[in-house]
C-alpha positions in Angstrom: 0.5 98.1 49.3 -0.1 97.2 45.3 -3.4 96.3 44.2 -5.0 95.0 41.4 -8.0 94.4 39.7 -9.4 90.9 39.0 -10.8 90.4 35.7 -14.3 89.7 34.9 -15.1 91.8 38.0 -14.9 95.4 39.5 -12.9 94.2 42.8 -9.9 96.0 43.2 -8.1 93.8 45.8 -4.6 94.1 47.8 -2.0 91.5 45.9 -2.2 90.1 49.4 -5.2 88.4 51.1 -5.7 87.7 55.0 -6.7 84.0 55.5 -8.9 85.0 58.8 -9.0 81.9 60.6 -9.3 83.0 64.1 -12.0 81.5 66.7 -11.8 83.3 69.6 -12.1 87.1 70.2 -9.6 87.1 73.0 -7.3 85.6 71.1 -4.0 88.5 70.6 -4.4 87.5 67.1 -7.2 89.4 66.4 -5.1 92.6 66.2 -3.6 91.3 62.8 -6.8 92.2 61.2 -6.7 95.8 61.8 -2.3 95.8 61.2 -3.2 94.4 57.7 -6.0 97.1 56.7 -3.7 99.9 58.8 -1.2 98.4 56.2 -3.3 98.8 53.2 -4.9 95.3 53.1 -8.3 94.8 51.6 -9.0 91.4 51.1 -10.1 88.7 53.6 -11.1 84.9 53.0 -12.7 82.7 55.2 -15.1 80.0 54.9 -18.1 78.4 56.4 -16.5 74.9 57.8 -13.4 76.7 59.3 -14.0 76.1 63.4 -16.7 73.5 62.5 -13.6 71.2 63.8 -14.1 72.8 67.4 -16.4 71.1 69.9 -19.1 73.8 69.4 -19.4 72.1 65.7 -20.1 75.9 64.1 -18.6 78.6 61.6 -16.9 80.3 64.5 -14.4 81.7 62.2 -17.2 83.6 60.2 -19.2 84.4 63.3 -15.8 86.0 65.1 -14.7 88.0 61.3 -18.6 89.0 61.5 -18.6 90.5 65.0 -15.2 92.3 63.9 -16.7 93.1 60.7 -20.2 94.9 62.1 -17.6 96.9 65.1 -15.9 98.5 62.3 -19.2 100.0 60.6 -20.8 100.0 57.1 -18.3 102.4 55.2 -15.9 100.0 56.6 -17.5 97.0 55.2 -18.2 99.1 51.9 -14.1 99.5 51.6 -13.2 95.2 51.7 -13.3 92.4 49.8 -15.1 90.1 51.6 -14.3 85.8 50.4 -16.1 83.0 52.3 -16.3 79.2 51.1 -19.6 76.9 51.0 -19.8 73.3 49.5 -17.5 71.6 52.1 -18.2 68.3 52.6 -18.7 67.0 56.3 -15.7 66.4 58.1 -14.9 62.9 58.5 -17.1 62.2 55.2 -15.2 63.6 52.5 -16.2 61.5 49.9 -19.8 63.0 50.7 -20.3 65.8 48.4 -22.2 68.8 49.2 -22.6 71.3 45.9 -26.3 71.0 45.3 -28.2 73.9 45.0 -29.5 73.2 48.4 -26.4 72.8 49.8 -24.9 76.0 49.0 -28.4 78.2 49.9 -28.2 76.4 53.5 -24.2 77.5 53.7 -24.7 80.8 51.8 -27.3 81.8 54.6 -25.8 80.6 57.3 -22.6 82.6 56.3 -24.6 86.2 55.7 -26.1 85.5 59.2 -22.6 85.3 60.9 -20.8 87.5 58.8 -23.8 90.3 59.2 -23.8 91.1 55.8 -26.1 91.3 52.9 -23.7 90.2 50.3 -20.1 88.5 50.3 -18.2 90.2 47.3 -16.1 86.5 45.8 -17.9 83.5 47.0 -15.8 80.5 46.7 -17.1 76.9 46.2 -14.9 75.1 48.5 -14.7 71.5 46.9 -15.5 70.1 43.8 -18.7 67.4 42.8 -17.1 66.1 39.2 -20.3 64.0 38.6 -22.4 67.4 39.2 -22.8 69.3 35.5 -21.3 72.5 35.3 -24.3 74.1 34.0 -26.4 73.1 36.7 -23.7 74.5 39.4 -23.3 78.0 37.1 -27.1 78.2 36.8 -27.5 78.7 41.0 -25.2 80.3 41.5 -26.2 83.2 39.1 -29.3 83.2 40.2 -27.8 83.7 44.4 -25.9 86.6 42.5 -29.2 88.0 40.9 -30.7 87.8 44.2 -27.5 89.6 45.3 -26.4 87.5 48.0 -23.1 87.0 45.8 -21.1 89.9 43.3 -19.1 87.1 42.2 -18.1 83.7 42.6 -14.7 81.5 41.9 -13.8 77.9 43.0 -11.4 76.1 45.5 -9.9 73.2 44.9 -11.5 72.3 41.2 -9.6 70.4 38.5 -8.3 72.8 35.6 -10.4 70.8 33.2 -13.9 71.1 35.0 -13.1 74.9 35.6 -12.2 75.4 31.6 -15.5 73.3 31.0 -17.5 75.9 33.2 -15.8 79.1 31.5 -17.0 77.5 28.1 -20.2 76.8 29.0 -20.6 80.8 30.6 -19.6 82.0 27.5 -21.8 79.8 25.4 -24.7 81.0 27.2 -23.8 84.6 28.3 -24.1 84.1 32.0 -21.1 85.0 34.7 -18.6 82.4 35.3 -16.0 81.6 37.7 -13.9 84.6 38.3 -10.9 83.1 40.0 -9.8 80.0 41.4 -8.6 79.0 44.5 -5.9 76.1 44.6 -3.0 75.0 46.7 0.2 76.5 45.4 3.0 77.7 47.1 7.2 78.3 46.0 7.4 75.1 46.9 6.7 71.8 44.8 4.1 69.8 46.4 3.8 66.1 46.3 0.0 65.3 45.7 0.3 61.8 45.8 1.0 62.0 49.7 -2.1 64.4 50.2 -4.5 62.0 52.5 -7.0 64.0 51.6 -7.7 63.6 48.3 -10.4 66.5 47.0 -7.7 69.1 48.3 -6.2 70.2 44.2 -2.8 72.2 44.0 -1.9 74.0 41.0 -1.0 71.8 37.9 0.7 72.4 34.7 -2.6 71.8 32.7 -4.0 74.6 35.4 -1.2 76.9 34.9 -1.1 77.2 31.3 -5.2 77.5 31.7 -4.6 80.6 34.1 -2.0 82.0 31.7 -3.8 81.8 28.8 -7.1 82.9 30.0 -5.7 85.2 32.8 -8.1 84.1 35.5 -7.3 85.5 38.8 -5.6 83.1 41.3 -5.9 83.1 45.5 -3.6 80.4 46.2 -4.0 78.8 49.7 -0.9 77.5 51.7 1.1 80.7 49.5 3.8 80.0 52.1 4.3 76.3 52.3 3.1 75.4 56.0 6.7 77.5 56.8 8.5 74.3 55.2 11.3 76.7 54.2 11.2 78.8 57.2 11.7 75.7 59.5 14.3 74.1 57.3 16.3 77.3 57.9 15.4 77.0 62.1 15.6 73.1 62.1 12.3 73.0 63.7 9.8 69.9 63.0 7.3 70.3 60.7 4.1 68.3 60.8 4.5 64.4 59.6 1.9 65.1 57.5 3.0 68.3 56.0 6.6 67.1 55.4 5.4 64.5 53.8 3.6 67.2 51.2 6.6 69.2 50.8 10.5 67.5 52.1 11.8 66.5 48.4 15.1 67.1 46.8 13.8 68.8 44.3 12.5 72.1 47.5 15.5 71.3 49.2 17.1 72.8 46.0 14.8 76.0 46.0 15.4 76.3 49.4 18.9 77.1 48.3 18.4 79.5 45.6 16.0 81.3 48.4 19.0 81.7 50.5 20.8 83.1 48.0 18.4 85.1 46.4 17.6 86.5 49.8 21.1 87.2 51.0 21.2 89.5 47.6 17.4 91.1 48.5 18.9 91.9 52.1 15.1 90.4 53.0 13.4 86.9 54.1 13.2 83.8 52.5 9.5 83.9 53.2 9.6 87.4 51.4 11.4 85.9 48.5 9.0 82.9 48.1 5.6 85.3 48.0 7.7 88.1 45.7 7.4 85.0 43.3 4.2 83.9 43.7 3.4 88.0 43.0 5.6 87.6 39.7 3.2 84.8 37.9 2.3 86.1 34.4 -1.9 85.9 35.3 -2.9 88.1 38.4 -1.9 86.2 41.6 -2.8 87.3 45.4 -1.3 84.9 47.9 -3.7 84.0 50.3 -1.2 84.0 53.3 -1.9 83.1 57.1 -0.1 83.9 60.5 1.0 83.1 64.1 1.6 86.7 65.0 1.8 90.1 63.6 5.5 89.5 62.9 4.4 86.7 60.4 2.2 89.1 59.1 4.0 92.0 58.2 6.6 89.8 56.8 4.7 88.6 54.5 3.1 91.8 53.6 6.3 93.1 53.0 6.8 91.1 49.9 5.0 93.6 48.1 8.0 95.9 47.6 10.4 92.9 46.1 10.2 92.7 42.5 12.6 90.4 40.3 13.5 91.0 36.5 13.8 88.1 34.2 17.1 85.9 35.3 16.3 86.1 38.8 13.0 84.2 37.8 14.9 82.1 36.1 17.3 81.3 38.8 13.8 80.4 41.0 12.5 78.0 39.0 15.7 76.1 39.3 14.6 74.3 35.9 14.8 76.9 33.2 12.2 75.0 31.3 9.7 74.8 34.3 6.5 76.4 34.4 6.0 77.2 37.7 
């Protein structure tokens, strides 16, 4: 395993993160979690509405990592990075926006309770409220870290121009600021415009050339695609929704290059795809999921693929693209 350390902050994390979105103890998944610290992993995410979905209606996916999380003991909990989200608006009510100050105490507690901890090392605000002032947002949330219920804090799913606003304003007034960001970005291109849900952001040009300049960390969600590339190369059906985000000419074309590129690498194409989300020119740690430990330590394995400058080149398809 590589690590790295996220600037602004003293967390040394694994260039990989577990998404740990498992609601059930007896579920053979649970294993995964130990495969990926056994493997060197270090950093988890997880947030306060994943489960809420589930009839009980709770953070069952906290309360499950928490239980895990007090089995393995405090020098354990000493040794992770620990990531959870607050801020979600209710589901079914998305347009309802939940990043008061009271909001995000009520979510913060709720999540120490489940996860059994004191503090949670990168808490992530999990939407955005662009009619809420930055300064009033910053000014909470270093006062939960003063309190030390956070170390530090990022955002999920924030506009590039509301998250350079906040970094100006935490400069300005000497006070932490966002220390990473947490969009959707994967190898593949996504198409926004057929995202139902609207307050979900993926990485931008505007964003990317804010990341690159600034070098502010970077956890993408949905690192691998929903397995778009995966399942073209099986011919299984994806989701009509997620096609929808990702089935363009312009993936089936990377999809391509990934075959080739991975026929060279003697590895996946799922490998290939995370080895270039690890090669961005701003520190980068795919937040990736999993169906088994297979899934897992394939994607894990990407760590060891590195690519010099054509290869790159050759990804991006456009030699004048970005990302």
């Amino acid at each position: 395993m590589r690590y790295i350390r996220l600037p602004r902050t003293d967390l040394k994390s694994s260039v990989i993160c577990l998404g740990s979105m498992v609601s059930d103890e007896r579920s053979p998944l649970m294993v995964c979690f130990d495969e990926f610290v056994e493997r060197g992993g270090n950093c988890f995410d997880t947030a306060n509405m994943y489960g809420r979905w589930l009839p009980e209606g709770t953070n069952v996916n906290e309360q499950v990592f928490g239980r895990w999380l007090a089995r393995k003991g405090p020098a354990f909990r000493d040794s992770i990075i620990l990531c959870t989200k607050g801020g979600h608006p209710p589901l079914g009510h998305m347009d309802q926006h939940r990043l008061s100050k009271q909001d995000i105490a009520s979510d913060l507690e709720e999540s120490l309770r489940a996860l059994q901890v004191e503090t949670v090392d990168l808490y992530w605000l999990h939407r955005d409220d662009p009619s809420m002032p930055v300064s009033e947002i910053l000014t909470y949330l270093n006062e939960f870290a003063a309190q030390g219920k956070i170390r530090f804090f990022g955002v999920s799913n924030w506009r590039a121009s509301r998250i350079r606003e906040a970094d100006a304003y935490a400069r300005e007034h000497g006070i932490q600021g966002f220390v990473a960001n947490q969009p959707m970005w994967s190898y593949a291109l996504i198409n926004q415009s057929a995202i139902d849900e609207h307050t979900m952001v993926a990485m931008d040009e505007d964003a990317f050339l804010f990341h690159s300049k600034t070098g502010l960390s970077v956890l993408p969600y949905s690192s691998n695609a929903k397995g778009y590339f995966q399942k073209q190369i099986l011919g299984e059906t994806m989701r009509k929704d997620y096609a929808t985000w990702y089935d363009r000419p312009e993936n089936r074309a990377r999809l391509d290059i990934l075959v080739e590129v991975a026929a060279e690498r003697e590895c996946s194409v799922t490998q290939v795809s995370l080895a270039y989300m690890l090669a961005q020119p701003f520190p980068t740690i795919p937040i990736v999921g999993f169906s088994g430990s297979h899934q897992l330590l394939e994607s894990m394995a990407a760590v060891d693929i590195s690519f010099d400058l054509a290869t790159m080149n050759r990804l991006r398809v456009d030699p004048h693209a970005l990302f």
